[in-house]
C-alpha positions as CSV (number, residue, x, y, z in Angstrom):
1,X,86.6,38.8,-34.9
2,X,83.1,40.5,-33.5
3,X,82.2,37.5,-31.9
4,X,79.0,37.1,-33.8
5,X,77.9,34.1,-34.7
6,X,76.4,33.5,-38.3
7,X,73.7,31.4,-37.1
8,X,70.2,32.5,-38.0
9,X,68.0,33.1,-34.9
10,X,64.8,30.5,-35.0
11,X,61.6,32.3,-34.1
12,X,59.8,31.0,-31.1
13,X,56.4,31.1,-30.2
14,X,54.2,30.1,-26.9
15,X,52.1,26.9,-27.1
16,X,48.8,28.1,-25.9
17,X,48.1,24.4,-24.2
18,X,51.3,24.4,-22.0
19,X,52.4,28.0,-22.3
20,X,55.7,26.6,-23.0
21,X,58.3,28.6,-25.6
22,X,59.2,26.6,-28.6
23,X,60.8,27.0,-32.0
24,X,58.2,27.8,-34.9
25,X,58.4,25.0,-36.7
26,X,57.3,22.5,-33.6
27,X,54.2,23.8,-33.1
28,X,50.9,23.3,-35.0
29,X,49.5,26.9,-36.2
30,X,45.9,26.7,-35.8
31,X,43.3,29.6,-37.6
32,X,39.6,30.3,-36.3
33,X,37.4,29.6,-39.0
34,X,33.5,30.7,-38.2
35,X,33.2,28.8,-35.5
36,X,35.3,26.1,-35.4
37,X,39.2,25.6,-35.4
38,X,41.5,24.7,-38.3
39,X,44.7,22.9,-38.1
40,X,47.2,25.4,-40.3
41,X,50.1,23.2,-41.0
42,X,51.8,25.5,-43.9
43,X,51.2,28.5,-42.1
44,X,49.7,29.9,-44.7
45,X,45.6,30.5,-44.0
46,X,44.7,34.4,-43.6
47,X,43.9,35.4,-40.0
48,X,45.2,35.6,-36.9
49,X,46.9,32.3,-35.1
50,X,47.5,30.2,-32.1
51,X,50.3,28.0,-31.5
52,X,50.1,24.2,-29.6
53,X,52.7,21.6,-29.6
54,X,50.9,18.5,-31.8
55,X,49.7,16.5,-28.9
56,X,46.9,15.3,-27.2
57,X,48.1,16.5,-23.8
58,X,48.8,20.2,-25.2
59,X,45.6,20.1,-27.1
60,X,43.6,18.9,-23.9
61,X,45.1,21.6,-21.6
62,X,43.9,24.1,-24.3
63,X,40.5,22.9,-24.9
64,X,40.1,23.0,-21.0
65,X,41.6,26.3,-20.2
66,X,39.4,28.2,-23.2
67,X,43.1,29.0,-24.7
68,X,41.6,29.5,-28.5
69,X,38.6,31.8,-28.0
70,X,41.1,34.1,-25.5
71,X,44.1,33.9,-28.1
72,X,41.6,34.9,-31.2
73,X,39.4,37.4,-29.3
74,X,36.4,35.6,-29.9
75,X,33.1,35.0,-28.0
76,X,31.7,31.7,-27.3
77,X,33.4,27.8,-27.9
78,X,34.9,26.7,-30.5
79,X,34.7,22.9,-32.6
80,X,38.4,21.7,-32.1
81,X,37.1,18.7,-33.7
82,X,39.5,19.4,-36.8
83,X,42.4,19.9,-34.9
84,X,42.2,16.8,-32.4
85,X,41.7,14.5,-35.7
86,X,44.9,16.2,-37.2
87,X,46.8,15.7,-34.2
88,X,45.7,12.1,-33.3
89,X,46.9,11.3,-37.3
90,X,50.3,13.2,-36.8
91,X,50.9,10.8,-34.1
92,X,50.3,7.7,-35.6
């Protein structure tokens, strides 16, 4: 035996809130639209995307640290408006 192991290797990405590594699929993708922030939970919208764990606190510590504008190369705020509401209903 090669001692591999057949398992498939999960990507992992960074939350941008608490710059912790996670698996792909427990993070919220979120997409710059305009101006304003959209919650991308297929993973499918066109454009480049930032990672945060779906909670308030992560979300918070994003929002406060001006995570979005550095991680899509942007100028200016952005509305996170979308994203809070999609996160405070994934809680529930």
């Amino acid at each position: 035996m090669s001692g591999r192991t057949h398992a498939r290797a999960c990507p992992e990405r960074t939350c941008v809130g608490c710059r912790e590594r996670a698996a792909k699929s427990d993070l919220l993708r979120i997409v710059a639209t305009e101006d304003a922030c959209v919650p991308d939970h297929r993973g499918t919208l066109p454009g480049r995307g930032a990672y945060v764990h779906p909670a308030s606190v992560c979300l918070d510590l994003a929002v406060r640290r001006r995570a979005f504008p550095r991680a899509f190369r942007l100028q200016g705020p952005l509305d996170v408006a979308d994203v809070r509401r999609y996160v405070e209903q994934a809680a529930l």
